[in-house]
C-alpha positions in Angstrom: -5.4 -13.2 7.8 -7.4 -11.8 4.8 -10.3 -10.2 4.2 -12.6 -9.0 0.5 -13.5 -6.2 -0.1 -15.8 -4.2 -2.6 -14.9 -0.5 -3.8 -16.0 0.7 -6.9 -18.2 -1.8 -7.7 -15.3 -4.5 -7.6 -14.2 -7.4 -4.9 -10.7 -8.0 -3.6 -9.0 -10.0 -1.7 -6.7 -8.6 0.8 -4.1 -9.1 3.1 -1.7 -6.6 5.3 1.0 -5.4 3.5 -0.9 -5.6 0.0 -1.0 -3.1 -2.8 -4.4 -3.4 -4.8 -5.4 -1.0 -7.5 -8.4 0.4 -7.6 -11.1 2.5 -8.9 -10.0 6.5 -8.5 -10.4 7.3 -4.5 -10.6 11.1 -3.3 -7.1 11.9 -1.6 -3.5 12.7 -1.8 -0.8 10.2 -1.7 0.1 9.0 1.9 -3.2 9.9 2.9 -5.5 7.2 4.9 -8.1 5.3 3.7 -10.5 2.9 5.0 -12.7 0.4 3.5 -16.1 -0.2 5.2 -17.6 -2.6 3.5 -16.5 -5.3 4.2 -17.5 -9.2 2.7 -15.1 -11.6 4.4 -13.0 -12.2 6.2 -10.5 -15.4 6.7 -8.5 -15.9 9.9 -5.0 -17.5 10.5 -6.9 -21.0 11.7 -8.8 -21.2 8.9 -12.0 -19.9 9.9 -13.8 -18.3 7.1 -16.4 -15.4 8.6 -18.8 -14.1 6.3 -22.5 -12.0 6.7 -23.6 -10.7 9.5 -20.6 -11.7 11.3 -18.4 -9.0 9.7 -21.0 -6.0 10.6 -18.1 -4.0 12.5 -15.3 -5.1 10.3 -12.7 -2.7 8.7 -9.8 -2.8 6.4 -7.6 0.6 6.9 -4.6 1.9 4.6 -2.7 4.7 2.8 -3.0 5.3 -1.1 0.1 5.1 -2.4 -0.8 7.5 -5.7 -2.9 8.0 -8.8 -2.4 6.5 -12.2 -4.1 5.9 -15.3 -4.5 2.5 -16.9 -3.4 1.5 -20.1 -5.2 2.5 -23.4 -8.5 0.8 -24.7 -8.9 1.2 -28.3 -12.7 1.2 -28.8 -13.8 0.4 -32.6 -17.4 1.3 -33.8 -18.0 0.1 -37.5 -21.1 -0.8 -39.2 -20.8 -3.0 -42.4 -22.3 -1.0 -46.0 -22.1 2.6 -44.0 -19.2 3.7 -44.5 -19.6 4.0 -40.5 -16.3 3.3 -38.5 -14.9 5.5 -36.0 -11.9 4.8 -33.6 -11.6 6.4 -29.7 -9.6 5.6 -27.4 -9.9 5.4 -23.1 -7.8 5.6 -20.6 -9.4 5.2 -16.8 -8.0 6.6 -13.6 -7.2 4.3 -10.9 -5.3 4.1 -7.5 -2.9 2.2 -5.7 -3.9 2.0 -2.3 -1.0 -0.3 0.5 -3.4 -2.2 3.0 -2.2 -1.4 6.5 -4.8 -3.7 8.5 -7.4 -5.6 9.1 -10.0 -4.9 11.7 -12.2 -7.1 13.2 
């Protein structure tokens, strides 16, 4: 069984047992989480159920910590200026373990 989810403005395709990495989520490590919004869900028999059909639906879990991704070097230059300036970002994300699948 799977089901995709959106959080922070992204979709993902889970399962139980998972880890995923997402967009920064309020919480400690070990503490639950659940994901509402739910898109789809697939079933063992092959039985895809999407829409209206997944109203009540929930994925639950447990963030497993925070993290930052890697570096983005960001590169601003504009030709005959003498313009060029080099910053760098970093964004936070967590790691949440999907528990279950609710439906």
């Amino acid at each position: 069984m799977y089901a995709v989810i959106e959080t922070g403005g992204k979709q993902y395709r889970v399962s139980p047992g998972d880890t995923i990495v997402v967009e920064t989520l309020t919480g400690d490590a070990g503490a639950a989480v659940e994901f509402d919004k739910v898109l789809a869900i697939g079933k063992d028999d092959g039985e895809l159920v999407v829409g209206k059909d997944v109203a009540g639906a929930k994925v639950k879990g447990s963030i497993k910590g925070h993290d930052r991704a890697p570096k983005i070097l960001v590169f601003k230059f504009k030709r005959k200026k003498q313009y060029k300036k080099t910053i760098g970002h970093r964004q936070n994300q967590t790691s949440v373990t999907i528990a279950e699948i609710l439906a």
